[in-house]
LOTOR-122259 format. One record per residue: residue in three letters; x, y, z of N, C-alpha, C in turn. Coordinates in steps of 0.1 Angstrom, whole numbers, padded with zeros to 4 digits, always signed. Each point is the difference from the previous one (the first is absolute). Layout:
LOTOR-122259
ALAXYZXYZXYZ ...
END
This chain:
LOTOR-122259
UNK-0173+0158+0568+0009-0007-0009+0008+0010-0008 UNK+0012-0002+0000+0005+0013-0003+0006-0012-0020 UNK+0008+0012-0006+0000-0006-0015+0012-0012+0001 UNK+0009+0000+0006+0008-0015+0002-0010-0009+0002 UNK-0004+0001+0010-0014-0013+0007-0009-0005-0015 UNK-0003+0013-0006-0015-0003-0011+0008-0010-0011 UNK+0017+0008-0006+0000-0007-0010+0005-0017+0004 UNK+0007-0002+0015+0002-0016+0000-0017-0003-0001 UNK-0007+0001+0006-0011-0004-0001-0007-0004-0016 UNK+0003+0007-0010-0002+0007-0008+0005-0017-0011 UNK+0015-0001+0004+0009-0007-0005-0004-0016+0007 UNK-0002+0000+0010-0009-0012+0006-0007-0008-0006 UNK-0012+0010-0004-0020-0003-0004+0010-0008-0017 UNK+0012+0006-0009-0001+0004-0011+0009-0019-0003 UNK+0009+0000+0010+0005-0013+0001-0010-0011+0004 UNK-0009+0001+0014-0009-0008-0003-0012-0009-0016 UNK-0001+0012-0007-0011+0003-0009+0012-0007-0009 UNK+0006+0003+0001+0008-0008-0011+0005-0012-0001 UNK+0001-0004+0012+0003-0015+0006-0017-0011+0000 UNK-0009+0009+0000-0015-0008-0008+0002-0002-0016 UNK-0004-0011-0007+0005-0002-0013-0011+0009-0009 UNK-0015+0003+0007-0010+0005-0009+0002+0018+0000 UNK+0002+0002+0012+0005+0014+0007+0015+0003-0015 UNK+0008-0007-0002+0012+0003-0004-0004-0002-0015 UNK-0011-0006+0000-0004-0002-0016-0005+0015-0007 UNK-0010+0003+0012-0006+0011+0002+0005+0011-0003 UNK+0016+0002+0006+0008+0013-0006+0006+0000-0005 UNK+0005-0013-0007+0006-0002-0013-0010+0012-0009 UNK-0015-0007+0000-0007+0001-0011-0002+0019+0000 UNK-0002+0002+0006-0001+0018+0008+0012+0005-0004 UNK+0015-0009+0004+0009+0007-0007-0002+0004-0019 UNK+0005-0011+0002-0002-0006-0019-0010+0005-0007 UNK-0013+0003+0001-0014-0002-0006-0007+0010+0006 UNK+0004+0012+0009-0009+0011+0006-0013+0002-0004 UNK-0003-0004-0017-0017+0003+0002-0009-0008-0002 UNK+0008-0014+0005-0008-0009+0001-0012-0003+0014 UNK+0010+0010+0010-0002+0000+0015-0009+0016-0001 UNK-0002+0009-0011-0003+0010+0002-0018+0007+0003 UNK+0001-0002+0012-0012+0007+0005-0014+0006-0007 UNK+0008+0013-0006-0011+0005-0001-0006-0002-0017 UNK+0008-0006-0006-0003-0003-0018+0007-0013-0001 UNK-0006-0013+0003+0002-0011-0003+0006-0002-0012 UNK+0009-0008-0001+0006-0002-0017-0006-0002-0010 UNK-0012-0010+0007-0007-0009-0010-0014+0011-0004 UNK-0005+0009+0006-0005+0011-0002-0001+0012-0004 UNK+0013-0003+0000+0008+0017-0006-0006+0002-0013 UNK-0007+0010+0000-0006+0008-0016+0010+0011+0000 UNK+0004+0005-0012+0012+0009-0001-0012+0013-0008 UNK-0006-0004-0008-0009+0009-0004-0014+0011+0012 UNK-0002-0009+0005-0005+0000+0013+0003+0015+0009 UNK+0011-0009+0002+0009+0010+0010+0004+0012-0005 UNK+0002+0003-0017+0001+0012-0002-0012+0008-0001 UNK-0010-0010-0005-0011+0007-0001-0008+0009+0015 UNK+0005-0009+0008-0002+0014+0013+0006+0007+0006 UNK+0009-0001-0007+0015+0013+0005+0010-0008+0007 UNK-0002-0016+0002+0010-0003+0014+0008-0007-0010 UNK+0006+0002-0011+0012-0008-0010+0011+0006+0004 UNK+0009-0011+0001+0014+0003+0004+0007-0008-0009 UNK+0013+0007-0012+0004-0004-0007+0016-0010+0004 UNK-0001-0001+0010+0014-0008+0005-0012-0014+0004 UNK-0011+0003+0009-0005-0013+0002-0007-0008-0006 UNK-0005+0006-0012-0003-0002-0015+0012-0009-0006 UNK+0011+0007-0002+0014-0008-0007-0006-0011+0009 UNK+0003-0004+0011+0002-0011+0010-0008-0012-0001 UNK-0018+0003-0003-0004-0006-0003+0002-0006-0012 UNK+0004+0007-0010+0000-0004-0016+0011-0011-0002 UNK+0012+0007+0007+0012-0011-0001+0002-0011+0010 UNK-0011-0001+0010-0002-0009+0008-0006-0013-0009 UNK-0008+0005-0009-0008-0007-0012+0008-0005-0010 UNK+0008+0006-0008+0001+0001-0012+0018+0004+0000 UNK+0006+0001+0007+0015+0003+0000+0002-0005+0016 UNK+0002-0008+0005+0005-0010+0014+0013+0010+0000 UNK+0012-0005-0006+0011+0006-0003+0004+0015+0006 UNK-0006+0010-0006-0005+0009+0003-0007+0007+0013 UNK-0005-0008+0004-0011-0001+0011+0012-0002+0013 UNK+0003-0008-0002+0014-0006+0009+0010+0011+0005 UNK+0006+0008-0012+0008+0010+0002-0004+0010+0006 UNK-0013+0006-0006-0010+0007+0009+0002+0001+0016 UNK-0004-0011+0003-0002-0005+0010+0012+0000+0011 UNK+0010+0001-0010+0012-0001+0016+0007+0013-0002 UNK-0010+0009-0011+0011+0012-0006-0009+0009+0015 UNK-0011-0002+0001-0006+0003+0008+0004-0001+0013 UNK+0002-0012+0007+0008-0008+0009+0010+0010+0005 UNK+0006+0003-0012+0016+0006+0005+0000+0016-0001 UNK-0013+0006-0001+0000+0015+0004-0001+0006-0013 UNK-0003-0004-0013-0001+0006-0013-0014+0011-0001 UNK+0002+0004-0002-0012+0013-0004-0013-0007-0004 UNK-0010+0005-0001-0009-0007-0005-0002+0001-0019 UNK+0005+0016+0004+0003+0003-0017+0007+0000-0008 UNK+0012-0007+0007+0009-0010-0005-0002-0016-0002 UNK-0002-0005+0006-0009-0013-0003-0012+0001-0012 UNK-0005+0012+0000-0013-0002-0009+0006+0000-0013 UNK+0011+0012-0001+0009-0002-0011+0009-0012-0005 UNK+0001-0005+0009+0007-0012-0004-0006-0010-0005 UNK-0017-0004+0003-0008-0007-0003+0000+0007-0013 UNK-0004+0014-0004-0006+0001-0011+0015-0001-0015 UNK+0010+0000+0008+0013-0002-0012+0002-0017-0002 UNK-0004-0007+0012-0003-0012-0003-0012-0013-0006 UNK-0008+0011-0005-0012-0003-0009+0002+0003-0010 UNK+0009+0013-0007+0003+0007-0007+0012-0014-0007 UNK+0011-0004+0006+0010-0010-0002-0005-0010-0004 UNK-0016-0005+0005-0006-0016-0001-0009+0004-0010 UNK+0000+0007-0008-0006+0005-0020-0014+0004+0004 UNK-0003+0010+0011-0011+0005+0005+0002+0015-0003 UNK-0009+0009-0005+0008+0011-0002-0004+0014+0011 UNK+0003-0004+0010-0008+0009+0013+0001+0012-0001 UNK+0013+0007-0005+0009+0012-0007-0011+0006-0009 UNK-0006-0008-0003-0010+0013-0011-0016+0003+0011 UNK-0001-0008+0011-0013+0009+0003+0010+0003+0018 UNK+0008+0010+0000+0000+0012+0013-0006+0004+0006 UNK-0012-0004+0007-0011+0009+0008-0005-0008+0013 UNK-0006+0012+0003-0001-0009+0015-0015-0012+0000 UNK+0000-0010-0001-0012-0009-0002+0005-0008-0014 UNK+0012+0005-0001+0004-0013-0016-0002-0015+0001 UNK+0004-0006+0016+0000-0011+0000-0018-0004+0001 UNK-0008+0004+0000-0016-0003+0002-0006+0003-0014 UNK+0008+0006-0003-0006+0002-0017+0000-0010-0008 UNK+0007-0012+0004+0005-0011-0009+0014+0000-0006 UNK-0004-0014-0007+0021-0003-0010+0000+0009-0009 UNK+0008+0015-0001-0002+0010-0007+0012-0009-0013 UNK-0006+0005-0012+0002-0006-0013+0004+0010-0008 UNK+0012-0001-0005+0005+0011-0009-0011+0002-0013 UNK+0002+0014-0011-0008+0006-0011+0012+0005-0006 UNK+0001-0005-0017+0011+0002-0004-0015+0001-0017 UNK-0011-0003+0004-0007+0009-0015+0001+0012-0006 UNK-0004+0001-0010-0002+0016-0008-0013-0006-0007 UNK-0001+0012-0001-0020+0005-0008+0007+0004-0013 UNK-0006-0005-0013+0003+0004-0008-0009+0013-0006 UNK-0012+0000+0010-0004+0014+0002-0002+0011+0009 UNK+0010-0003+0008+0004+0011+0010+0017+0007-0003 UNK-0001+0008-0003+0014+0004-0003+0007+0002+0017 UNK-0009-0001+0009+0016+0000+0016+0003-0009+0000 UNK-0007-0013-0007+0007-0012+0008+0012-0003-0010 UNK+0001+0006-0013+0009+0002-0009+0009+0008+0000 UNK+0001+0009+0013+0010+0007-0005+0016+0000+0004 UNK-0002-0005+0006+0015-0005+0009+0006-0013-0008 UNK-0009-0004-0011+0006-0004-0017+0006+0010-0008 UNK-0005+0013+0000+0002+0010-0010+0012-0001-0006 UNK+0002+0003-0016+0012+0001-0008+0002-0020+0003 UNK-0007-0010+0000+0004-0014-0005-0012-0006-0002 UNK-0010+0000+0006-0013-0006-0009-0007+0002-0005 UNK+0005+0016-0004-0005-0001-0017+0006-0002-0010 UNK+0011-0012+0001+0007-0007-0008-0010-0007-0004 UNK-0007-0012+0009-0006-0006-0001-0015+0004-0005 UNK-0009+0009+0010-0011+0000-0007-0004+0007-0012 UNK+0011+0008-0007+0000+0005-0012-0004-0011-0011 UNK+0010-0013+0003+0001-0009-0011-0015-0006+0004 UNK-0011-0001+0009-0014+0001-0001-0011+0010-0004 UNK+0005+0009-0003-0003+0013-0003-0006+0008+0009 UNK+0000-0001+0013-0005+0002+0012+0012+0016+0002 UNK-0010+0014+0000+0008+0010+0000-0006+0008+0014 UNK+0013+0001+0003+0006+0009+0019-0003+0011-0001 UNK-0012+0011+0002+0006+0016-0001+0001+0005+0014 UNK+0012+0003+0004+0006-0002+0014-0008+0010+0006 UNK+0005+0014-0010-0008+0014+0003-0011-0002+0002 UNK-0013+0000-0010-0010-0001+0007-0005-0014+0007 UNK+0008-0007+0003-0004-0016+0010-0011-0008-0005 UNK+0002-0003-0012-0009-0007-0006+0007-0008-0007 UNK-0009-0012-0006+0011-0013-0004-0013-0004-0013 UNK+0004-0006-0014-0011+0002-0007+0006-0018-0001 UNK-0016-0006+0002+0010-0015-0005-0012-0006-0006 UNK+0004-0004-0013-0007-0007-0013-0005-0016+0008 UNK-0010+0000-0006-0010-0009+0004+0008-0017+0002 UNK+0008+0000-0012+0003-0013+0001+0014+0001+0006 UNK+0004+0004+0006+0016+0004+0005+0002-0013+0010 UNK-0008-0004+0009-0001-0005+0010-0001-0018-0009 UNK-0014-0001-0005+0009-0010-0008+0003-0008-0008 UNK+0007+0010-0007+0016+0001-0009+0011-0003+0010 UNK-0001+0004+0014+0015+0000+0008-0005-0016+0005 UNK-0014-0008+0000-0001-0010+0007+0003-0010-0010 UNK+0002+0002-0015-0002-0010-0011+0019-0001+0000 UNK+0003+0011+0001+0016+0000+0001+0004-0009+0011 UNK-0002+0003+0010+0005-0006+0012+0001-0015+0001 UNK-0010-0002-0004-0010-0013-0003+0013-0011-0011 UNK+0002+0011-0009+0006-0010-0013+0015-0003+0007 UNK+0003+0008+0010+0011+0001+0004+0006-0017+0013 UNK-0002-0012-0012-0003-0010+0012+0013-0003+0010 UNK+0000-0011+0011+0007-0005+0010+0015-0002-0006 UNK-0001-0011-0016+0011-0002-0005+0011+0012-0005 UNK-0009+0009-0004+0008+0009-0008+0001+0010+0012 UNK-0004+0001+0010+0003+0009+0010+0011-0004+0006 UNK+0004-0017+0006+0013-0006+0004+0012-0001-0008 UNK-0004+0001-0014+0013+0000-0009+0009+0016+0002 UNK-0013+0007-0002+0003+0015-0004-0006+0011+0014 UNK+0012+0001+0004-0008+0008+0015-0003+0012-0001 UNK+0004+0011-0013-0007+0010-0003-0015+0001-0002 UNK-0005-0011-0005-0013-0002-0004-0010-0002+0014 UNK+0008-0007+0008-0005-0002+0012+0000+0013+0013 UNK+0010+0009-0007-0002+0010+0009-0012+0011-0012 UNK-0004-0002-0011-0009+0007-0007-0012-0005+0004 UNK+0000-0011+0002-0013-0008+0004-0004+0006+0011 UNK+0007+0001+0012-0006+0003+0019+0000+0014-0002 UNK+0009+0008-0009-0003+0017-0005-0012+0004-0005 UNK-0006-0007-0007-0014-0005-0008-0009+0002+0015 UNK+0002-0011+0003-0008-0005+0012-0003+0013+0011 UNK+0011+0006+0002-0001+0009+0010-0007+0015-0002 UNK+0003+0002-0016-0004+0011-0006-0014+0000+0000 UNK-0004-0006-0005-0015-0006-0001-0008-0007+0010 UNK+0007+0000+0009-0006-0012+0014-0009-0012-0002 UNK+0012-0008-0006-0005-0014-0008+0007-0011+0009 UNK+0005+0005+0011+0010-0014+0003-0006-0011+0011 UNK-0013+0007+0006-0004-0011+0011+0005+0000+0010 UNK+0009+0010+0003+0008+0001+0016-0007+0016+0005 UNK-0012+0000+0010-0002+0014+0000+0005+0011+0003 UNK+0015-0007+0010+0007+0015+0001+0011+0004-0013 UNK-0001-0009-0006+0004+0009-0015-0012+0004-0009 UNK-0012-0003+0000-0009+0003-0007-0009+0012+0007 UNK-0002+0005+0011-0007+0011+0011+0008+0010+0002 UNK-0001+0010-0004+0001+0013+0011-0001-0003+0009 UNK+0002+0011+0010-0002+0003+0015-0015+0001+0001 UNK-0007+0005-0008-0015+0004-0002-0008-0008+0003 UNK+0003-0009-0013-0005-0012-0001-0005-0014+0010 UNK+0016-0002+0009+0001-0008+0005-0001+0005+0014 UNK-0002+0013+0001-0010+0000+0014-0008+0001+0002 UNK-0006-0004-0009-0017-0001+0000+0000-0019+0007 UNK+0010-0010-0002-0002-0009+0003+0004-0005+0016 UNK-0011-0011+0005+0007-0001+0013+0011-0007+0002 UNK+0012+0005+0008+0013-0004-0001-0004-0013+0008 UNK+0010-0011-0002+0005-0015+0006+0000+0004+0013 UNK-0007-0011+0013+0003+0002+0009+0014-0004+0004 UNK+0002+0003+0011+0012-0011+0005-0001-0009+0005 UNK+0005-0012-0009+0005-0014+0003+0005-0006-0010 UNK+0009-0016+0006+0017+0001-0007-0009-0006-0012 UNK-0016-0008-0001-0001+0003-0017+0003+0007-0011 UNK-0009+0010+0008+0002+0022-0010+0011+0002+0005 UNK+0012-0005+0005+0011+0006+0000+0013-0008-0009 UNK-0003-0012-0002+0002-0008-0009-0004+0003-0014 UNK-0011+0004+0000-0008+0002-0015+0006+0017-0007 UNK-0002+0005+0013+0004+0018-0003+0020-0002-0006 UNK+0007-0013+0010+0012+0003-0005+0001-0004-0015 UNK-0002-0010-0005-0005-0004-0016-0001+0010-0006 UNK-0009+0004-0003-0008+0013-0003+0009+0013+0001 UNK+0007+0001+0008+0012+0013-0001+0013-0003-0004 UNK+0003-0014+0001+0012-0006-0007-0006+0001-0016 UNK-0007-0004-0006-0011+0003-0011+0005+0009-0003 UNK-0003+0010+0002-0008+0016+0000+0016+0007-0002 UNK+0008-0003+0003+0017+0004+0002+0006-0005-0011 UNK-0005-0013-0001+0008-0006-0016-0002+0007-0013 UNK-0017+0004+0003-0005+0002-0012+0005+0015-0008 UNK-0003+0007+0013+0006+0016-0001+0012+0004-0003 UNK+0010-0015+0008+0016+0000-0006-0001+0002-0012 UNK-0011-0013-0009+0003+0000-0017-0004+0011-0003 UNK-0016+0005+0001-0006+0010-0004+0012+0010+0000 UNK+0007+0007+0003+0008+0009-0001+0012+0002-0003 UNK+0009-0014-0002+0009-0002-0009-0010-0001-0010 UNK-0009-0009-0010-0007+0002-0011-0005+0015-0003 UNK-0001+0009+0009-0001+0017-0004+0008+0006-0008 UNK+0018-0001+0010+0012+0003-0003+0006-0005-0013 UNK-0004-0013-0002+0004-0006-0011-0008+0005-0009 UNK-0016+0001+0002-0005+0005-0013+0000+0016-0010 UNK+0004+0007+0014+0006+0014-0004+0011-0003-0008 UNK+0015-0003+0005+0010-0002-0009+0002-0013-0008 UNK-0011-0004-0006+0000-0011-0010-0006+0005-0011 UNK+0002+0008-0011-0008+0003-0007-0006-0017-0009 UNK+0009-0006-0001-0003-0013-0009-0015-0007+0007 UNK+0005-0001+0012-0014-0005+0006-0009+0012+0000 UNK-0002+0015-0002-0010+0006+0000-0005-0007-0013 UNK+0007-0010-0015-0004+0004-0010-0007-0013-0001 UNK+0004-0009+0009-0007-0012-0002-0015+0000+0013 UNK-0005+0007+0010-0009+0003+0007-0005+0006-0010 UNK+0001+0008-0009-0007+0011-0011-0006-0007-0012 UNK+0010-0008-0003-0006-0012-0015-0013-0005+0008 UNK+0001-0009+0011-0006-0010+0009-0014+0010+0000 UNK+0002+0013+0004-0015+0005+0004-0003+0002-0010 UNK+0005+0007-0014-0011-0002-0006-0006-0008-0014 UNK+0014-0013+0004-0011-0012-0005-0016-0003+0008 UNK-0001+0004+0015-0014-0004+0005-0004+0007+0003 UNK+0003+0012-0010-0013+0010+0002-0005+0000-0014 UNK+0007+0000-0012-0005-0004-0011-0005-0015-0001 UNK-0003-0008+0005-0010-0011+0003-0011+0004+0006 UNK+0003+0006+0011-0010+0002+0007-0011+0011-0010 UNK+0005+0010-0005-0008+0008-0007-0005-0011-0014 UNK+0010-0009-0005-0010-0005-0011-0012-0010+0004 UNK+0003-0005+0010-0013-0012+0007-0006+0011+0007 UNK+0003+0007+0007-0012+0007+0009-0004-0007+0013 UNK+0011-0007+0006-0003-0006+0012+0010+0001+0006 UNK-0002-0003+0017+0009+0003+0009+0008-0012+0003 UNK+0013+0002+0006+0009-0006+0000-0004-0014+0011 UNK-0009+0004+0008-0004-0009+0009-0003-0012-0004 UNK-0011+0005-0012-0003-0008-0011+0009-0014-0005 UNK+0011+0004-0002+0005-0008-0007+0009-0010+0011 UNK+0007+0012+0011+0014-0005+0010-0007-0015+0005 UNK+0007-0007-0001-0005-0012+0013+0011-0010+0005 UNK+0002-0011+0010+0009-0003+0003+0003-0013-0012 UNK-0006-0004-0007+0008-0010-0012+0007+0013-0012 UNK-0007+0011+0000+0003+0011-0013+0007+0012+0009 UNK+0009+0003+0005+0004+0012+0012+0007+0009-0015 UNK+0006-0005-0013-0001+0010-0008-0005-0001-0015 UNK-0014+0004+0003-0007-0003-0016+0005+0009-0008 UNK+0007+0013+0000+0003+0009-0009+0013-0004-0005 UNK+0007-0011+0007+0011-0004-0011+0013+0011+0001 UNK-0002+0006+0015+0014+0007+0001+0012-0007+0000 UNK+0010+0007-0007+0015-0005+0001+0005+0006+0009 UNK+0011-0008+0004+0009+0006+0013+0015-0002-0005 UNK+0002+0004-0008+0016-0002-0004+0012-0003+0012 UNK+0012-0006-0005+0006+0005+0011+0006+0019+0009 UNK+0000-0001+0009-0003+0014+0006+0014+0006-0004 UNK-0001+0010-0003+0011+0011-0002+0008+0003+0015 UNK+0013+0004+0001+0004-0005+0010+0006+0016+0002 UNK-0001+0010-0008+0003+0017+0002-0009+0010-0004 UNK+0000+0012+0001-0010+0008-0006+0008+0005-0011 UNK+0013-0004-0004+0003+0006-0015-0001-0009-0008 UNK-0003-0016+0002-0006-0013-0007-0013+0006-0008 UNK-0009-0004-0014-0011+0000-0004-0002-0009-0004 UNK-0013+0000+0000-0005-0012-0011-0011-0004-0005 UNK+0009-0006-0016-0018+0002-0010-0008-0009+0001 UNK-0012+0005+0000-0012-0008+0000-0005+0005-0009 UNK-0007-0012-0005-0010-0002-0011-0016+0010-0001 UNK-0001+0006-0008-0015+0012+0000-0010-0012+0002 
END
């Protein structure tokens, strides 16, 4: 049988099989769905951890399974980018720029087994006793932790921070409520600045290091944890937007340095004449027992304003 002969033949078998309704269903689904039909790693079996764990991880058939799950869309493109002769490391890049586009942030873990590691989760924390994770702050947040009295010595990498610093920054924060945050959006970007400085906010990738939060096991994949992870980094993006307009603003605002400055140490002179912690007192009917004022905000840093001793 020479190669004319094989492929009518060839073209025959492929028209018959396709003129059967289950046969034509069949390579529909093999076209469309390749690892549904896939031999040697079942879909519904596929462990991604597994497979790296014995050497046999493949980071394109990894993508495949994940967005077969958890991005269809995706999965689809895949699928015919393949079809039509695309690289494989091209396709894997395309999967990973389009996880990246659907508020997944795949761009921050690059290595080979990222997709088996789990929903990698951005770290936007600082230690307020580690001077690295502070320093790519340097020359702006010690605007801020000054007025805590929390002192930076860059040279020798040490950070001296007074007992009650932490909270003093949580009785502030605290007084700083919903109403007066929506009137006055400076106060609202002081508030999430607060939050971030001190890792008070309840979103962990603004509250963790890189340190920190690898110690935790990441989210597996599925469109729950991918659902939940996008929240959480839509979150985590808002918060850091304010956190750092509230930086900028607090550097060139000296008026608001003077009203953060009155505020702390009305509740540190309480706290020293009771002798009790702020914890003590904060609660959700009392969020400011110390009776801070929040004037209207100063709107320049050559504005001041008096406040009362």
């Amino acid at each position: 049988m020479n190669l004319t002969e094989f492929q009518h033949l060839y073209d025959g078998l492929a028209a018959v099989a396709l003129e059967d309704p289950i046969l034509h269903l069949a390579y529909t689904v093999a076209w469309l769905d390749p690892l549904r039909v896939c031999p040697d790693d079942p879909v519904d079996d596929y462990d991604l951890g597994e497979n790296y764990y014995y050497g046999e991880g493949d980071d394109l058939e990894a993508a495949l399974h994940i967005t077969r799950g958890c991005f269809p869309g995706l999965y689809a493109e895949a699928v015919a980018d393949l079809h039509t002769g695309v690289t494989e490391q091209q396709v894997e890049e395309h999967i990973r720029d389009g996880i990246c586009e659907q508020g997944i942030p795949m761009d921050i873990v690059e290595f080979d087994g990222a997709y088996a590691f789990g929903i990698p989760m951005p770290a936007f924390g600082i230690d307020t006793a580690d001077p690295d994770t502070l320093e790519p702050f340097q020359g702006q947040i010690e605007t801020l932790y000054d007025l805590f009295g929390i002192d930076i010595n860059w040279d020798a990498h040490r950070v001296h921070i007074p007992d009650d610093a932490h909270d003093v920054a949580l009785a502030v924060a605290l007084s700083l409520n919903d109403a007066l945050r929506e009137q006055y959006p400076v106060y609202d970007q002081l508030y999430w600045l607060l939050g971030w400085a001190f890792s008070m906010t309840g979103n962990s990738s603004v509250d963790c290091t890189w340190e920190i939060l690898s110690e935790f096991q990441p989210l597996d994949w599925s469109p729950d944890n991918v659902a939940f992870t996008r929240v959480l980094v839509e979150e985590c993006d808002q918060i850091m937007t304010a956190a750092m307009a509230g930086l900028d603003d607090l550097q060139g605002n000296e008026a608001l340095r003077e009203i953060l400055t009155h505020n702390i140490a009305i509740i540190r002179k309480k706290l020293k004449k009771k002798g009790r912690r702020d914890h003590d007192r904060i609660s959700e009917n009392n969020p400011n027992p110390f009776g801070l004022d929040w004037p209207q905000p100063p709107s320049g840093s050559d504005r001041t304003t008096e406040l009362a001793a």
